[in-house]
N, C-alpha and C positions, 0 to 999 in steps of 0.2 A: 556205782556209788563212789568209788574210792575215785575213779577223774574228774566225777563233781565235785569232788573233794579239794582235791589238789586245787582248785582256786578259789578256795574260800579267802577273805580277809583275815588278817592276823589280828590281833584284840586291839590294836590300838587304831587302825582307819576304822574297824567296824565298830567301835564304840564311839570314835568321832562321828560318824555318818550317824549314828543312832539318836545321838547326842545333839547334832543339829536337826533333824527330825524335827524331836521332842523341842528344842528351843525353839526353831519357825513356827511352830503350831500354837505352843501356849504364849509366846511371843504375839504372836500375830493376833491370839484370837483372845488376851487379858489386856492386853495393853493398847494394842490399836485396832481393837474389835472388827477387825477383820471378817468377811466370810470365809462359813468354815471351808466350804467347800473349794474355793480359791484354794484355803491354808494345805488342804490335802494335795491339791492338783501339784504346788508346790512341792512337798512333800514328796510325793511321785518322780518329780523330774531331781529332787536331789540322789534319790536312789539309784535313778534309773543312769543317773550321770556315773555314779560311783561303781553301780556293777560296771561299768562298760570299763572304767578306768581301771578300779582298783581289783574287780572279781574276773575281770576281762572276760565279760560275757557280751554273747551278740543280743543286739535289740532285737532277733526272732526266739531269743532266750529268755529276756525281761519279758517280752509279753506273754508267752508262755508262763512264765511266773506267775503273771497277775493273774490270767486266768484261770491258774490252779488254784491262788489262792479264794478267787471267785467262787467258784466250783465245791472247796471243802467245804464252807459254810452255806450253802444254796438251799439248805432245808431253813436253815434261820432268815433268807430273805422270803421265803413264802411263808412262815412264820409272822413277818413284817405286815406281809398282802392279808393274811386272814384276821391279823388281830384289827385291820382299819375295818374290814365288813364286819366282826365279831363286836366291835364299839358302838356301828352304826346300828349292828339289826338289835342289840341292846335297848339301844335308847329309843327305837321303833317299837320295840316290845312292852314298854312302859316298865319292862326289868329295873333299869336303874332311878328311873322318876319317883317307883314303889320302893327302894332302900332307901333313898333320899331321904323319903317323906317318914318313913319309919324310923331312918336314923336324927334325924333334925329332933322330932319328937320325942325317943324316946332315950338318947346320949345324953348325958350333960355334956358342955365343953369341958370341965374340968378334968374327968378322966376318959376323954375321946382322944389322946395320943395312945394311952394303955393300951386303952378296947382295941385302935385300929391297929397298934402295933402285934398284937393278940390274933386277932382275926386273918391279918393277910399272912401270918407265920403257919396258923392252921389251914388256911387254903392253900398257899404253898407247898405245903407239906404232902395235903391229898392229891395236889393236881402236877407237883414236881416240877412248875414250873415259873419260875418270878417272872416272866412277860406277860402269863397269862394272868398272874393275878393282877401284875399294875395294870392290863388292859378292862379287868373286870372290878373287881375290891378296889385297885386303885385311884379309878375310872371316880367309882362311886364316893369314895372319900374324900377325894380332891371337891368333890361338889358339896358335901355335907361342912366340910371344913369353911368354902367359902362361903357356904349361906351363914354361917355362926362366925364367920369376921374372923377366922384366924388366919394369924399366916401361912401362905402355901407353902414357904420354902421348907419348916418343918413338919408341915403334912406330910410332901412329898419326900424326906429326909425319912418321914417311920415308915410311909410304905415303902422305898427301898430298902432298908432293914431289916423288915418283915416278910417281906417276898424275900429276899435274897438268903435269908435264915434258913425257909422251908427248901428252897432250890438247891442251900447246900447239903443241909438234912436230910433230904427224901429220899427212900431207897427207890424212888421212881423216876427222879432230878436226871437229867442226862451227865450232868456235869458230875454229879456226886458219882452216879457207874462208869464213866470218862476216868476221873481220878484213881478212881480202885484200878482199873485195869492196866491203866499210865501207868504204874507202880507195882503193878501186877500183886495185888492185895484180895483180899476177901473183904465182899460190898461190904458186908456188916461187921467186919472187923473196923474199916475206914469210918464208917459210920459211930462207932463206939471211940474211936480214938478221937473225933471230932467233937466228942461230948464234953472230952475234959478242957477242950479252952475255947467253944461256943457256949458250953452251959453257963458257967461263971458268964462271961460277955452280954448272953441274953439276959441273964439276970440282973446285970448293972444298967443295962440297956433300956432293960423296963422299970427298973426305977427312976432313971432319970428323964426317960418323957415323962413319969407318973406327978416326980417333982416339978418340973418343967409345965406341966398341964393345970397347975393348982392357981398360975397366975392367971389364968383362963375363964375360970369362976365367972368375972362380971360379963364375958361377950353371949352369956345364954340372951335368946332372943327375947325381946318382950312382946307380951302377947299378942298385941297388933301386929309387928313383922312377922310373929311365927304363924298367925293365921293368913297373912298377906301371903306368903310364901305356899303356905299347905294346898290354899283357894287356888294358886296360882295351878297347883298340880295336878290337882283334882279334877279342875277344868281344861287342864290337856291331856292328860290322858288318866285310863281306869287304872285306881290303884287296890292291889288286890293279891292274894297268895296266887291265884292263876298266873302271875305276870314274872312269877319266880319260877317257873317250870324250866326255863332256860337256864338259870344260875342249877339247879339241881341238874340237870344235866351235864354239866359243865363240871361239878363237884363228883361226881355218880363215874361220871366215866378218866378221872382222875384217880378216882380210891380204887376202879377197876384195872389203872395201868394201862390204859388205854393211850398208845403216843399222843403226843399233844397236840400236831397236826392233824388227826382225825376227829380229836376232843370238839377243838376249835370247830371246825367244821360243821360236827355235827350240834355245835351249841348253836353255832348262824343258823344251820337248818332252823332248831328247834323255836329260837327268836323268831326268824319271819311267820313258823305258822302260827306264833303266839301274836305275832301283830296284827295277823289276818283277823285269830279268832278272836280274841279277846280288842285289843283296839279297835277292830274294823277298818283299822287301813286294806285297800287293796293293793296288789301286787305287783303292779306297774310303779307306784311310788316310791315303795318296800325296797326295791332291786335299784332303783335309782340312788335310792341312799348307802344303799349298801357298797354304790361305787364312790358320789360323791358328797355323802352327807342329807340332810336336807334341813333348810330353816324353821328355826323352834322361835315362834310367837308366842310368849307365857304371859307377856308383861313385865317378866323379871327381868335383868338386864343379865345379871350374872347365870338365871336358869336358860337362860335363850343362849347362852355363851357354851355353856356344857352340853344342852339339850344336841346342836348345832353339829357336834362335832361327829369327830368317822367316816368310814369310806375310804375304799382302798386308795383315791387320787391323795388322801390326809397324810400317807404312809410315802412320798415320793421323794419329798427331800430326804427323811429316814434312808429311803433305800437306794437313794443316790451316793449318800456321805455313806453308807456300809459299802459299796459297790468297791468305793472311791479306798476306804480302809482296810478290804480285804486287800484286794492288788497289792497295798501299801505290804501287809503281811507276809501276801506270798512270797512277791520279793525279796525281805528279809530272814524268811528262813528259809527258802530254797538254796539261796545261795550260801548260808551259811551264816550271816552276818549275828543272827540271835546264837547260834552256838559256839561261834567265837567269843562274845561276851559272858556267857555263862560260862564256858570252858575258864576263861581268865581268872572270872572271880570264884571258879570251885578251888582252881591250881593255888588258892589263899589259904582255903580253911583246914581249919586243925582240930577242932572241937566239936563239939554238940550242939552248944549254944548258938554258934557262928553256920555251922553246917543248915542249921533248922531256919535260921533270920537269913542265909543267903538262899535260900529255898523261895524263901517269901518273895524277898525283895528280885529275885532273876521272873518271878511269876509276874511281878509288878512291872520289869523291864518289859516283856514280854507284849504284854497288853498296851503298853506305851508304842511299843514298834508295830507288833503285828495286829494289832484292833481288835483282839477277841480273844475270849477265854479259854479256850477251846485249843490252841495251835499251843498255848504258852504252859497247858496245861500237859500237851502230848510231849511238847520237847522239852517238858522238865524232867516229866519219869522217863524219856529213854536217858538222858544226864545226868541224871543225879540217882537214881539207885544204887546203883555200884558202887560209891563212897558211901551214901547209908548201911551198906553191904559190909562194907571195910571197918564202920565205927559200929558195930552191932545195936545200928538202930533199925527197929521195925519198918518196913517201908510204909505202915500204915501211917505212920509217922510223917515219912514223903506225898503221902498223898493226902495228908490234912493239913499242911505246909502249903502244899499246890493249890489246894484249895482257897485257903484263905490270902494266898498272893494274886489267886485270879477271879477266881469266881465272884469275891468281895469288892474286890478292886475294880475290875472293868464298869461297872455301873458309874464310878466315881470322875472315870476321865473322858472328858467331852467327845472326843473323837473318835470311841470303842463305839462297835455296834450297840452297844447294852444304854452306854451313856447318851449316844442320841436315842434310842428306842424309852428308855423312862422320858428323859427329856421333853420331846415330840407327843410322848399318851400323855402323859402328866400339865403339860402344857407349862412347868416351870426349869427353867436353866439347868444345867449340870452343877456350873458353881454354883449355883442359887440354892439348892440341895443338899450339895458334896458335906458344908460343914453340920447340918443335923442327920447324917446318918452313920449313929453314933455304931450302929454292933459294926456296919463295916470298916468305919475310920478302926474302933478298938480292938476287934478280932484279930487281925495279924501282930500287933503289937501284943496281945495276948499269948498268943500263939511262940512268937519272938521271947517275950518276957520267960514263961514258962521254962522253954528249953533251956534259957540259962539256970535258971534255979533247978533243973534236973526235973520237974514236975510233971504230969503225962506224960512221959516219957515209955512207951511200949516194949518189952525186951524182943529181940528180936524171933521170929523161928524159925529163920531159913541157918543154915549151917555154911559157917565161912569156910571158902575155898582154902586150899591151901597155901595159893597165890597169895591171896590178900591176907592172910595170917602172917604171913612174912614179912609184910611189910609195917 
């Protein structure tokens, strides 16, 4: 450890490298709409220049890197693969044609941001995981939203919000038992200290889609479009509580804790043999879709567009651009380059206030460089506990910090595995999103605000060394 050490970058190349990164990429990909995929490839070759110059590492080291960083996240690229067959045998199942038809009917528009922002918080929370619900709930609402003429962008703005709430929330969330352990906490201490600046959040949160939704009032369908729509569903596939057997399994083995790799799985099973049974599709077409989709003729333009979608080949750009951003990751923290920046700007703080918003914002750096939540969230807690240690703040503290700089944020920026994964299910842009997803834009500035005014603030219960008392 300590001769990989010895050639990390010192804070000022490795924030430079970091820094042009993040500049080629949003650079490339707001202003001269660039592909993203180029922007990474890019991206790659800036780092991989830098280790060789500045980290002086051999290119049988860089790729080594990438690989590793390949490698930690490989449960999230098959995550990627099952949620495109979990979409397809969905919508083979008539599972989501039957929410549709039950949501168009029985929501108003006016408070269908609440409801949905409601629902995919409670799914989240049983299933612990926000992929799985934008793949399912979000799936679903993205289609109810566009038969009633609203905008996707905050559609898709409350089910990231609402996924992302229960994902931080759930004592089931991998990221929420990640953080506790980063920080080396008790789960449901993490979980309590996250109440005092996601609950206020959620609750502003959902009064402002609530307000936001009242302008919505006139896009309820008139009768003619909502029976054009219904006829249209009715006559492709049965709609029916039978066709929900998969969503209840999906939920069922969520509240049972069940990882979410098997969850998923076993929801696909339970889809194809609900297509079987109940649709009568056979099972040669079933398995076809479930690799590349299959074509939905409704007559609707928009239901043949949703109907259409899924299939493991649907998830390739996704799981190319993760591929392409992990490597991006491994590279910058094997080598050191994220813990030189984070080292720089802890060697700053002095306070509470500052300690808890550089928490936030190194979580934010993190996911900027290394493409997931997950890396930025381990190498905060081995970083920064020991100064929380030092100011007698609870590390639950640290690991609700972690959270709301990664877990919230990585859905926000284009390039994270998260932010293409909504992206890609949702079928609407990251910036097209990023501004209506109000609890995660608000939550870390919450989080931020708080600690200066001394507010959740946990006392600590570990007992200071005597080292750190000294100082």
């Amino acid at each position: 450890m300590e001769k990989s050490r010895a050639h990390e970058p010192n804070f000022v190349p490795a924030a430079l490298t970091l820094l042009t990164v993040v500049a080629v990429i949003s650079i490339g990909l707001l202003v001269f709409e660039a592909d993203l995929h180029l922007l990474m490839l890019g991206a790659l070759i800036i780092v991989a220049v830098s280790a060789l110059t500045m980290a002086r590492r051999s290119p049988r080291d860089i790729a080594s890197a990438m690989i590793r960083g390949v490698w930690r996240a490989r449960v999230a690229l098959i995550i990627f693969i099952l949620i495109g067959a979990l979409i397809a045998s969905l919508i083979q199942a008539g599972t989501v044609a039957t929410l549709i038809y039950w949501g168009v009917t029985l929501i108003s528009p006016g408070w269908f941001l609440p409801t949905a922002l409601i629902l995919c918080c409670l799914m989240s929370i049983a299933t612990g995981t926000a992929w799985g619900t934008a793949g399912t709930a979000g799936v679903v609402l993205i289609g109810i939203g566009s038969a009633m003429g609203l905008p996707l962008p905050i559609v898709a703005g409350v089910v990231v919000s609402g996924a992302c709430f229960g994902d931080k929330m759930s004592p089931v969330s991998d990221t929420t038992n990640l953080a506790a352990m980063a920080a080396e906490t008790d789960l449901y201490r993490h979980i309590r200290s996250m109440t005092y600046t996601t609950g206020p959040t959620f609750i502003i949160a959902l009064a402002a889609f609530a307000l936001a939704g009242q302008q919505f009032h006139a896009h309820a369908l008139p009768a003619a479009d909502l029976a054009r729509l219904t006829d249209a569903i009715e006559s492709t596939f049965h709609v029916g509580w039978l066709t929900t057997i998969p969503f209840v399994v999906l939920i069922g083995m969520g509240i049972a804790r069940i990882k979410a790799v098997y969850t998923m799985a076993a929801t696909t099973v339970a889809a194809v043999i609900t297509a079987i049974w109940v649709q009568g599709v056979d099972l040669g077409p079933v398995l076809q879709a479930l690799w590349q989709g299959a074509p939905a003729d409704t007559g609707v333009d928009s239901l043949d567009s949703l109907f259409s979608r899924g299939g493991v080949t649907s998830m390739w750009f996704t799981l190319v651009l993760s591929v392409q951003a992990l490597a991006l990751g491994g590279t910058l923290s094997d080598f050191g380059y994220m813990r030189s920046v984070i080292r720089g700007l802890l060697a700053r703080v002095r306070r509470t206030g500052s300690l808890v918003t550089t928490t936030i914002a190194s979580a934010l750096v993190g996911n900027l460089g290394m493409g997931e939540a997950y890396m930025s969230i381990v190498l905060g807690g081995q970083l920064f506990s020991t100064k929380y240690d030092e100011l007698q703040i609870d590390r639950a503290v640290l690991s609700r910090s972690l959270e709301e700089g990664a877990t919230l944020t990585t859905p926000l920026i284009p390039w994270t595995t998260a932010g293409v994964f909504f992206a890609t299910t949702l079928g609407v842009p990251t910036t097209d999103y990023l501004p209506f997803a109000w609890l995660n834009l608000l939550n870390p500035l919450m989080g931020a605000l708080f600690a200066y005014l001394g507010w959740g603030l946990m006392r600590s219960e570990r007992e200071t060394s005597p080292e750190l008392a000294q100082r």
